[in-house]
NUGUBA-239500 format. One line per field, with one value per atom (N, C-alpha, C): residue number from 1; residue in three letters; atom name; x, y, z. Coordinates in Angstrom, 2 decimals, decimal comma. Layout:
# residues N
num: NUM; ...
residu: ALA; ...
atome: CA; ...
east: X; ...
north: Y; ...
up: Z; ...
This chain:
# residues 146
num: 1; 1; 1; 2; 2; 2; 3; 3; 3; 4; 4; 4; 5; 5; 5; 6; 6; 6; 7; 7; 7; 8; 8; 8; 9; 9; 9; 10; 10; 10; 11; 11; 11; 12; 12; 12; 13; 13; 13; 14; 14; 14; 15; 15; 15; 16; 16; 16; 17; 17; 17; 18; 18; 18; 19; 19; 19; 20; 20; 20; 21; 21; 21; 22; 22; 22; 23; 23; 23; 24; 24; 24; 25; 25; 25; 26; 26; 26; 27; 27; 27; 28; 28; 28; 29; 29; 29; 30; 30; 30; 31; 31; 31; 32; 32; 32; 33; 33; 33; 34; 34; 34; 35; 35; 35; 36; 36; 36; 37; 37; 37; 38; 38; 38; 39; 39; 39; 40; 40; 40; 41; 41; 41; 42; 42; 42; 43; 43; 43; 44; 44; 44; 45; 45; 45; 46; 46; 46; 47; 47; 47; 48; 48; 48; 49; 49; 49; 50; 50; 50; 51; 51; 51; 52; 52; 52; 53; 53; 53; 54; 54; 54; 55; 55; 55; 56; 56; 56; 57; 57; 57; 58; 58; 58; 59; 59; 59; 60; 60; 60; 61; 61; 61; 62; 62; 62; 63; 63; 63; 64; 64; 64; 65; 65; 65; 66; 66; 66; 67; 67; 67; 68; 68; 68; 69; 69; 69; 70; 70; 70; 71; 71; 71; 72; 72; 72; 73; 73; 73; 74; 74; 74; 75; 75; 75; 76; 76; 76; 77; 77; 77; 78; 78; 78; 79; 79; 79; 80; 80; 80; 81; 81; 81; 82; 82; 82; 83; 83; 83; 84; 84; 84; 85; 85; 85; 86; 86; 86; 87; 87; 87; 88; 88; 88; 89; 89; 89; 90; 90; 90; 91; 91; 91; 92; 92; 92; 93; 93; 93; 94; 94; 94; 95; 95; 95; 96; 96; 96; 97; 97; 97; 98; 98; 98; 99; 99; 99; 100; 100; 100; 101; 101; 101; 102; 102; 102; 103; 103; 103; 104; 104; 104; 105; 105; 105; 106; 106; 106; 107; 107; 107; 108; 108; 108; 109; 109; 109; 110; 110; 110; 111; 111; 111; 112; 112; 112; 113; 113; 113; 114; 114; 114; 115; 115; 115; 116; 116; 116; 117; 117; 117; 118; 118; 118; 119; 119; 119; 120; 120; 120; 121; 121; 121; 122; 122; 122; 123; 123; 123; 124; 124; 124; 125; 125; 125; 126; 126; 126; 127; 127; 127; 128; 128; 128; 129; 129; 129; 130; 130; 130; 131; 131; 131; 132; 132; 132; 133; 133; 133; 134; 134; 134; 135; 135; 135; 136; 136; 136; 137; 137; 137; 138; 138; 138; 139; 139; 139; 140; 140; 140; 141; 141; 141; 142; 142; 142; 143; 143; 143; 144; 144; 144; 145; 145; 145; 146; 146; 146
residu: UNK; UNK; UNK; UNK; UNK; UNK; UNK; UNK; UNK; UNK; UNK; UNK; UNK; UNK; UNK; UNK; UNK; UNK; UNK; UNK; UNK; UNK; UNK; UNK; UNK; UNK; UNK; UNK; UNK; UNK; UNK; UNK; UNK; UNK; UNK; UNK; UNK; UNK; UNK; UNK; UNK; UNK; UNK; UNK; UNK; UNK; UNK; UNK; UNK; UNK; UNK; UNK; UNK; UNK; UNK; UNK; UNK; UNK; UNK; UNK; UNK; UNK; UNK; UNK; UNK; UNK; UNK; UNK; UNK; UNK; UNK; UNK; UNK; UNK; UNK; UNK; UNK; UNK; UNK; UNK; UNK; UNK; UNK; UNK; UNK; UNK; UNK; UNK; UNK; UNK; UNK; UNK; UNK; UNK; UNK; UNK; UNK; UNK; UNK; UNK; UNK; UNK; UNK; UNK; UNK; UNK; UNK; UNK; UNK; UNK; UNK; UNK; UNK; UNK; UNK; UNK; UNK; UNK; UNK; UNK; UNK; UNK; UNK; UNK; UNK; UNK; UNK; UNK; UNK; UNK; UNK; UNK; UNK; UNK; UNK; UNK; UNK; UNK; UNK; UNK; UNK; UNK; UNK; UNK; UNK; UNK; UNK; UNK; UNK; UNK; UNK; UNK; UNK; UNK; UNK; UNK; UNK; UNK; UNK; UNK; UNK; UNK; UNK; UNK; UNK; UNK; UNK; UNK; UNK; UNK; UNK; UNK; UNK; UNK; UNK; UNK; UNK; UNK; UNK; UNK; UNK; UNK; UNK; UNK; UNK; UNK; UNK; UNK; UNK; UNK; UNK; UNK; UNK; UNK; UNK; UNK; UNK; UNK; UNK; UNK; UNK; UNK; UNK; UNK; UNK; UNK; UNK; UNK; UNK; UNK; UNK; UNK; UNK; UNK; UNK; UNK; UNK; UNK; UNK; UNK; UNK; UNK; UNK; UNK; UNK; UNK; UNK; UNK; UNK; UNK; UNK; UNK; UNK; UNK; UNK; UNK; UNK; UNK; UNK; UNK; UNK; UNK; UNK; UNK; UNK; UNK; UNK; UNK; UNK; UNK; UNK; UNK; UNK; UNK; UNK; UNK; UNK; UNK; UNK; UNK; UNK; UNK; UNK; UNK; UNK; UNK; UNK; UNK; UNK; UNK; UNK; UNK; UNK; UNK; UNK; UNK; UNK; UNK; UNK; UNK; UNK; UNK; UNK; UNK; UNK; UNK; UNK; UNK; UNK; UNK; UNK; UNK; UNK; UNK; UNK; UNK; UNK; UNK; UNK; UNK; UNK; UNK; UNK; UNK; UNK; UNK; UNK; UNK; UNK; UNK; UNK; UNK; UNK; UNK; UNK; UNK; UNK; UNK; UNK; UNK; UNK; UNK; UNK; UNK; UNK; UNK; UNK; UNK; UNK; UNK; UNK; UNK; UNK; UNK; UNK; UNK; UNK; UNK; UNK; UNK; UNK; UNK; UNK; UNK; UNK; UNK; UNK; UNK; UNK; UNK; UNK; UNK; UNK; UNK; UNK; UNK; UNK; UNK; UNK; UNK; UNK; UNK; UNK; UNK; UNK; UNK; UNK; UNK; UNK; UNK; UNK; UNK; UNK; UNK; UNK; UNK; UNK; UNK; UNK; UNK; UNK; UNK; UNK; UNK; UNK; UNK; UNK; UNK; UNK; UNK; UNK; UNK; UNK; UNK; UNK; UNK; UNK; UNK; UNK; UNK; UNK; UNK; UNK; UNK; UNK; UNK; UNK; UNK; UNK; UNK; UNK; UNK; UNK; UNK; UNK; UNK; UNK; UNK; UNK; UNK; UNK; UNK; UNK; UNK; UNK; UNK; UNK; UNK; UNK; UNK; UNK; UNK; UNK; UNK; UNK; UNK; UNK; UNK
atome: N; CA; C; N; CA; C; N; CA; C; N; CA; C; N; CA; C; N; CA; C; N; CA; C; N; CA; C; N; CA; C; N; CA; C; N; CA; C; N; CA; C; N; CA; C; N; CA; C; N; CA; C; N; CA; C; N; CA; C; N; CA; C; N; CA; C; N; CA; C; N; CA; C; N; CA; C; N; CA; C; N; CA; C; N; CA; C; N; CA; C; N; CA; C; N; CA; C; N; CA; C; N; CA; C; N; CA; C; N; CA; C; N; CA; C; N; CA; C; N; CA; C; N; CA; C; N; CA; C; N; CA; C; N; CA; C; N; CA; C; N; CA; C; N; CA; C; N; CA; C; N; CA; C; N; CA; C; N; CA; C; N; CA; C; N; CA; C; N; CA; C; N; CA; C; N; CA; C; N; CA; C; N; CA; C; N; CA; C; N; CA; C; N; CA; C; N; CA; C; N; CA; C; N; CA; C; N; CA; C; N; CA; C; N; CA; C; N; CA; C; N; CA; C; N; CA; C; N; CA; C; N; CA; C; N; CA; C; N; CA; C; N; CA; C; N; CA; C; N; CA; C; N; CA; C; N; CA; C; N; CA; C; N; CA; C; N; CA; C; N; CA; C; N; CA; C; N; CA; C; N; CA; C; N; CA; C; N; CA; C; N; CA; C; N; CA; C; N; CA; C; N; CA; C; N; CA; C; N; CA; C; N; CA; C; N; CA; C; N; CA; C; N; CA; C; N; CA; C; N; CA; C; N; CA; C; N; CA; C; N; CA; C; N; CA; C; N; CA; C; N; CA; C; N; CA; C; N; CA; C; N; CA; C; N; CA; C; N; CA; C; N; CA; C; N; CA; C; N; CA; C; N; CA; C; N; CA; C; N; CA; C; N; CA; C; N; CA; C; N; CA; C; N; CA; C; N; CA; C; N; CA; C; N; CA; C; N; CA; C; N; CA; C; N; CA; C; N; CA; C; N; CA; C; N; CA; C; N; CA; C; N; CA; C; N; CA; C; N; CA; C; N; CA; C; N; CA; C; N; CA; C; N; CA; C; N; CA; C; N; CA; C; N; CA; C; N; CA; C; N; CA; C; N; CA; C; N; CA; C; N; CA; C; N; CA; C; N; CA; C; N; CA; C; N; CA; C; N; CA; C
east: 112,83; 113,79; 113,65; 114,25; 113,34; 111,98; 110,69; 109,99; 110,02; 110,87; 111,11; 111,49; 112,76; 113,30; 113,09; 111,95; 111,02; 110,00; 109,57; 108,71; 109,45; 110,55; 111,32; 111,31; 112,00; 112,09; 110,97; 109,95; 108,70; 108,73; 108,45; 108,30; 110,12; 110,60; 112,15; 111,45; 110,93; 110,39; 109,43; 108,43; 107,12; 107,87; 108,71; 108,88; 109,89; 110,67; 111,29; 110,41; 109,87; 108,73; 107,83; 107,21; 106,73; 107,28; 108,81; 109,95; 109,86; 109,85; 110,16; 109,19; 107,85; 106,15; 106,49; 106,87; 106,77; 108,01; 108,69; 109,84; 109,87; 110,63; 110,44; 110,37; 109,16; 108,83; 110,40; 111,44; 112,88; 113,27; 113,13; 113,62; 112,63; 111,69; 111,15; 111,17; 110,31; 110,57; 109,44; 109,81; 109,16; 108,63; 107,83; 107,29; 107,95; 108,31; 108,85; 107,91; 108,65; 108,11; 108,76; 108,17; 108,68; 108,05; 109,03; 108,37; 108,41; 107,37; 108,05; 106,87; 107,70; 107,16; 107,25; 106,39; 106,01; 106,78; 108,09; 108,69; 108,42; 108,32; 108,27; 107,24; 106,57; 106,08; 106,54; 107,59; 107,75; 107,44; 107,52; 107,17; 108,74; 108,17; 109,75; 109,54; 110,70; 110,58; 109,36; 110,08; 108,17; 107,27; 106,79; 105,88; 105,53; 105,44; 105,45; 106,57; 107,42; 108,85; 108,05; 107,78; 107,87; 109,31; 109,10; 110,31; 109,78; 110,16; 110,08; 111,35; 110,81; 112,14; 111,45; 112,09; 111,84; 113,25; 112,74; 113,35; 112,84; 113,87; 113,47; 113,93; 113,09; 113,06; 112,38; 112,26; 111,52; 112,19; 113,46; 114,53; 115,29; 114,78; 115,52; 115,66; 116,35; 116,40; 115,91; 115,33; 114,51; 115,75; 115,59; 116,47; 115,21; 113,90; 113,02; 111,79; 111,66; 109,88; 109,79; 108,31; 107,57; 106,33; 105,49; 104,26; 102,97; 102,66; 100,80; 100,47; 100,73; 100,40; 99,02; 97,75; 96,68; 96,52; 97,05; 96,76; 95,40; 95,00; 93,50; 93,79; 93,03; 93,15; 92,31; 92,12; 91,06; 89,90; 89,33; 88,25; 87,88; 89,33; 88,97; 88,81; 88,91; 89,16; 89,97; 90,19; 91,62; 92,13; 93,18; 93,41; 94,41; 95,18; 96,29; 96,39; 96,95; 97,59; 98,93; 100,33; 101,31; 102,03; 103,16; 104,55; 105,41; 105,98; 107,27; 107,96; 109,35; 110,02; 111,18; 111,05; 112,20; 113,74; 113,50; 114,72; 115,19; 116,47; 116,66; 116,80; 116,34; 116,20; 116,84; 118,06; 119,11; 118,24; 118,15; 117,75; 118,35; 117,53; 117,72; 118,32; 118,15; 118,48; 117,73; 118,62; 117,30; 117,39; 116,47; 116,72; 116,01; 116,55; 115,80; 115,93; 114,42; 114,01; 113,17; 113,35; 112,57; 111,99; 110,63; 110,15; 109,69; 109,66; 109,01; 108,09; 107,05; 105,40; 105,34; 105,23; 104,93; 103,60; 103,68; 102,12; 100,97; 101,77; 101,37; 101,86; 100,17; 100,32; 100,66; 101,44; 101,78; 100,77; 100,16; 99,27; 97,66; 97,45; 96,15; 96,11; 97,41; 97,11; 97,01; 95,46; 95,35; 95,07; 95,73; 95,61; 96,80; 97,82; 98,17; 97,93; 97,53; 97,15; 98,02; 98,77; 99,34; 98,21; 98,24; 96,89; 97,32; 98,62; 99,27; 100,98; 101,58; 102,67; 102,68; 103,83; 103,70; 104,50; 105,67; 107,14; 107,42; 108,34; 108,13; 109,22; 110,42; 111,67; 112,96; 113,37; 114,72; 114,71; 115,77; 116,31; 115,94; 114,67; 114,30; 113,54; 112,77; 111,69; 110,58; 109,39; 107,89; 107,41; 106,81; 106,15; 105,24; 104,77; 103,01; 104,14; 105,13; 105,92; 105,63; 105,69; 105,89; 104,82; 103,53; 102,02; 101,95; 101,97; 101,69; 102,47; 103,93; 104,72; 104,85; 103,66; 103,99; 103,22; 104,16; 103,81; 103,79; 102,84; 102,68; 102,65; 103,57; 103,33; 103,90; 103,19; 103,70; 104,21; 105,04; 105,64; 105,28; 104,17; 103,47; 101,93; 101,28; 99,92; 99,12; 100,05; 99,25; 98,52; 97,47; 97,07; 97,85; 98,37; 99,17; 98,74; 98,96; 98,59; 98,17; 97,74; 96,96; 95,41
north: 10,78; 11,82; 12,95; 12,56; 14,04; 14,53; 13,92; 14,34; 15,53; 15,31; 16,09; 17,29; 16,77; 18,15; 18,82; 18,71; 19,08; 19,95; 19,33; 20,55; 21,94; 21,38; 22,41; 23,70; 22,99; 24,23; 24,84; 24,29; 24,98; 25,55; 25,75; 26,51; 27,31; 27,60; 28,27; 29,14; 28,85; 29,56; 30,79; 29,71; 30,88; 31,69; 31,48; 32,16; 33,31; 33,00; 34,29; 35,36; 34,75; 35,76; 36,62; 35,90; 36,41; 37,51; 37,58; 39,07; 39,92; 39,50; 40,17; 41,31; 40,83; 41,64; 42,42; 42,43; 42,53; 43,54; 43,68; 44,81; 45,98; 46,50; 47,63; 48,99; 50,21; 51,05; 51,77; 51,69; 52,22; 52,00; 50,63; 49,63; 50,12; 50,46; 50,59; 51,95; 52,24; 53,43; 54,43; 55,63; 56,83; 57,44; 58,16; 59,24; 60,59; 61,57; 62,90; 63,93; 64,07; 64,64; 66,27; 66,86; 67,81; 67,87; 66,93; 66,75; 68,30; 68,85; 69,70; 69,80; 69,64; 69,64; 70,60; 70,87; 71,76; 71,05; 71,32; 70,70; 71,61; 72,57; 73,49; 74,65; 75,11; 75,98; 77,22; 77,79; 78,36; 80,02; 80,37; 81,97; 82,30; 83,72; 84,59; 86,30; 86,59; 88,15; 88,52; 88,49; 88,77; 88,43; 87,21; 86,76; 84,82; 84,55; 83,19; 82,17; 82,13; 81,29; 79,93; 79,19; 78,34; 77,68; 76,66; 76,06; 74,77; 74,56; 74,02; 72,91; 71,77; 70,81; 70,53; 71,07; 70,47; 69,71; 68,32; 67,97; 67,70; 68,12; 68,21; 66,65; 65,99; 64,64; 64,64; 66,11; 66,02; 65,56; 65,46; 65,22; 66,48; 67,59; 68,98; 69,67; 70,17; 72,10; 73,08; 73,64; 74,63; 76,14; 76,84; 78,45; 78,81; 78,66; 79,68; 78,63; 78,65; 78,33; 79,11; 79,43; 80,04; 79,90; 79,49; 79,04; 80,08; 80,45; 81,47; 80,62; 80,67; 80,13; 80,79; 79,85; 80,46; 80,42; 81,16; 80,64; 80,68; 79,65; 79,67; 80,10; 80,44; 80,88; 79,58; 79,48; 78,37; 78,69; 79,59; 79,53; 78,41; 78,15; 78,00; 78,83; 80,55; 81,63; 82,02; 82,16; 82,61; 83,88; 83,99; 85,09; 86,03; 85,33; 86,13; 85,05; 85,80; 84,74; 85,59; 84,95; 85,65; 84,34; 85,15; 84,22; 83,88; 82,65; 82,23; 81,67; 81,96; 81,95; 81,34; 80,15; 79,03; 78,80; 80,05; 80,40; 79,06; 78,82; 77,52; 76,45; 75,14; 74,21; 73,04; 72,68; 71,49; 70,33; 69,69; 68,36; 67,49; 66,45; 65,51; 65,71; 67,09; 67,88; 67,91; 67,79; 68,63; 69,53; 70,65; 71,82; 72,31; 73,29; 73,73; 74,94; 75,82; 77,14; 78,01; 78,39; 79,43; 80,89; 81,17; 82,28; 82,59; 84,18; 84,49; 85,41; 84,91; 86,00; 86,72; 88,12; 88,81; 89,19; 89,64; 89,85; 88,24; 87,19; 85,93; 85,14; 85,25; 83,82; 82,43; 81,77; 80,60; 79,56; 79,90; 79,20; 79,24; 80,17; 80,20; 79,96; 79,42; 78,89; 77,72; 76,94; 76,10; 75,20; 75,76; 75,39; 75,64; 75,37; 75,95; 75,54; 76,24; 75,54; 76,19; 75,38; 75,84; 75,84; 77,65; 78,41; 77,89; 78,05; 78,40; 77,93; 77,64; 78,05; 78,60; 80,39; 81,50; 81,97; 80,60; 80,73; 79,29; 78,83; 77,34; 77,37; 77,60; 77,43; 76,74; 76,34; 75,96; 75,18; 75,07; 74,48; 72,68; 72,61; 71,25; 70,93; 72,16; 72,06; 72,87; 71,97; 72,51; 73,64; 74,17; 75,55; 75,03; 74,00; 73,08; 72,14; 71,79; 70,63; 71,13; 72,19; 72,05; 71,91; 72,07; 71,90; 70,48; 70,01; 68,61; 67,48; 67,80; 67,02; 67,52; 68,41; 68,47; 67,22; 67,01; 66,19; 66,50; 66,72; 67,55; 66,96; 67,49; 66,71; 67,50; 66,84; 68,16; 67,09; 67,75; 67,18; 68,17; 68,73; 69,71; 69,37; 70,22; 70,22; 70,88; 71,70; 72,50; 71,44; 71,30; 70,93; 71,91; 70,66; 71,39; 70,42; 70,85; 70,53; 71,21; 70,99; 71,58; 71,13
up: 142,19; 142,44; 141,41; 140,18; 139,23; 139,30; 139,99; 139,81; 140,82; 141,87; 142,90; 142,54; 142,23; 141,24; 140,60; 139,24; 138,49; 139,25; 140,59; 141,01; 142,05; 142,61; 143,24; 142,23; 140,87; 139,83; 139,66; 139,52; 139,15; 140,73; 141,50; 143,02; 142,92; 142,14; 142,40; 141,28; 139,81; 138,79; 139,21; 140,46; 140,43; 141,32; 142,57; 143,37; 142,79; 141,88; 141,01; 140,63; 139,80; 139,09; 139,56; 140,67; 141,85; 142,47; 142,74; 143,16; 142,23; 141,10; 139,90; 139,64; 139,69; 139,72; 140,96; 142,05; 142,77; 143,46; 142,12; 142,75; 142,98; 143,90; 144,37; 143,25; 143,73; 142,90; 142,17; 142,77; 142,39; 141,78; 140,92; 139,82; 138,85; 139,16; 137,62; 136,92; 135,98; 135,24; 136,02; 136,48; 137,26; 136,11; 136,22; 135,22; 135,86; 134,74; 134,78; 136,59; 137,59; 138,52; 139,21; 139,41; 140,16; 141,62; 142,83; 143,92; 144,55; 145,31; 145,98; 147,56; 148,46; 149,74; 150,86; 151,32; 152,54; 153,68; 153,95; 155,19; 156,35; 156,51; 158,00; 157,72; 158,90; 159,09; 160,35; 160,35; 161,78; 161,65; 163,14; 162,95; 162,79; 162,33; 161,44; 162,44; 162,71; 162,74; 161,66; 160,75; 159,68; 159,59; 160,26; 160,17; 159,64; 158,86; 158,62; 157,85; 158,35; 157,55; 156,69; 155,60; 154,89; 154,37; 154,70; 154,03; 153,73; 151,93; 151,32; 150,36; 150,10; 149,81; 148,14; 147,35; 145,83; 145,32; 144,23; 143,73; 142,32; 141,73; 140,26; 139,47; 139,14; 138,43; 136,99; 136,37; 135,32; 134,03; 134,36; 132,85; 132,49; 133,00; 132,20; 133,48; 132,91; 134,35; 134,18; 135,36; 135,02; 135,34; 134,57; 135,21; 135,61; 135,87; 136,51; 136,75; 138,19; 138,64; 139,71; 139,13; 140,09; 140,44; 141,54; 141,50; 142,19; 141,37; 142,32; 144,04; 144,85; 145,64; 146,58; 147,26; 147,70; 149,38; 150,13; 151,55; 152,08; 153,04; 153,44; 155,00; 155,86; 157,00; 158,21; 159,22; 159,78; 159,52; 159,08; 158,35; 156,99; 156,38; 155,07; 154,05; 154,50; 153,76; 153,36; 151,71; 151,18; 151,48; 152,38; 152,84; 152,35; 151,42; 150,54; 149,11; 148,12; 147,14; 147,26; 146,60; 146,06; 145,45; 145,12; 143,86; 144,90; 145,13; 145,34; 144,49; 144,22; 143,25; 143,44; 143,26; 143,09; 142,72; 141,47; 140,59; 140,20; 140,02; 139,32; 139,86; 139,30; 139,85; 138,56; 138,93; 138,05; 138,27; 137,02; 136,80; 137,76; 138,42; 139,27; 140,61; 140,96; 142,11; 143,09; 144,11; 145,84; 146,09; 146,80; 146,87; 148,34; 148,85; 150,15; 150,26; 150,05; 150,14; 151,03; 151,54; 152,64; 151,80; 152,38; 152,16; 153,09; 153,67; 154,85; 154,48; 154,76; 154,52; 155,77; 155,29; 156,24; 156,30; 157,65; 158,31; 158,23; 158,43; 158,05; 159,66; 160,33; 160,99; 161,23; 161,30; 160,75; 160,85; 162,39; 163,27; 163,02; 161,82; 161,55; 159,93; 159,20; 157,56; 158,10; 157,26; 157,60; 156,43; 154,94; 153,89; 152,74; 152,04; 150,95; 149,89; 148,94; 147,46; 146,66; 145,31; 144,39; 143,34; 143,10; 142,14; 140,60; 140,33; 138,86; 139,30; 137,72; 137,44; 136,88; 137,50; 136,86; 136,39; 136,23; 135,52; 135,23; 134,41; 134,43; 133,44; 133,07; 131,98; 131,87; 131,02; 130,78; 129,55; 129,45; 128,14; 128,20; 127,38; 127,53; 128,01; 128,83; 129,47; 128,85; 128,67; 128,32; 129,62; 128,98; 129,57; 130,66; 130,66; 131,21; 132,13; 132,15; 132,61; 134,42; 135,02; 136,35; 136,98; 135,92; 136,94; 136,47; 135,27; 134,98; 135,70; 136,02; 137,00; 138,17; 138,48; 140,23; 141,47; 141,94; 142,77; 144,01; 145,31; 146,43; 147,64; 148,60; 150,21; 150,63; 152,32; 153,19; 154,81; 155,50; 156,67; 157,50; 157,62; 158,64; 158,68; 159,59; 159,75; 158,94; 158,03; 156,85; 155,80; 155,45; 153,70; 152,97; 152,01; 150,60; 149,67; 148,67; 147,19; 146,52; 145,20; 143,94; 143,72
């Protein structure tokens, strides 16, 4: 009978430990991120509406980001660069921003790249913090990233 018991524990032991390695990425410690994602692409009276979802997980707040952004065309040809400008973004916050490019097809970017951060501030925040913690995805047919 104890020997029984003796091995249950050992199979109750491994099978703990086993959950434990094995716990979900939420439980553990994240590294400093600034997610920010390409959620929509639609046409605008002006031309190309972007809307974008950032959340700031870096530890600090930013009063100012702004990123160089590079559009490619279906060629693969960079067809414009410019600044979108975030303005402030509160620590551990979500955020949802629209920019509308004008004279911008929606239907023929078939790329966005973040070139630079060309603003990046706040109290507590490193200058390098929004390219080093950017983290990139998109919920469209566009490529995004850095």
């Amino acid at each position: 009978m104890r020997q029984g018991v003796t091995a249950s524990l050992r199979l109750l032991a491994a099978a703990v430990a086993m959950s434990l390695a094995a716990a979900p990425a939420w439980t553990q410690q994240q590294a400093p991120a600034l997610i920010l994602e390409l959620n929509g692409a639609q046409p605008s009276d002006k031309g190309c509406r972007l809307t974008f979802v950032v959340t700031n997980n870096l530890g600090a707040g930013l009063s100012k980001a702004a990123f160089e952004i590079a559009l490619f065309n279906e060629a693969g040809v960079v067809d414009r660069l410019t600044v979108l400008d975030f303005k402030e973004l509160p620590a551990g916050k979500t955020k949802v921003t629209r920019f509308d490019l004008a004279g911008t097809d929606c239907g023929k970017v078939s790329r966005v790249l973040i070139n630079s951060a060309t603003e990046c501030a706040g109290a507590g925040a490193e200058p390098n913090a929004c390219m080093r913690g950017l983290k990139t995805q998109t919920r469209t047919g566009i490529a995004f990233g850095v």
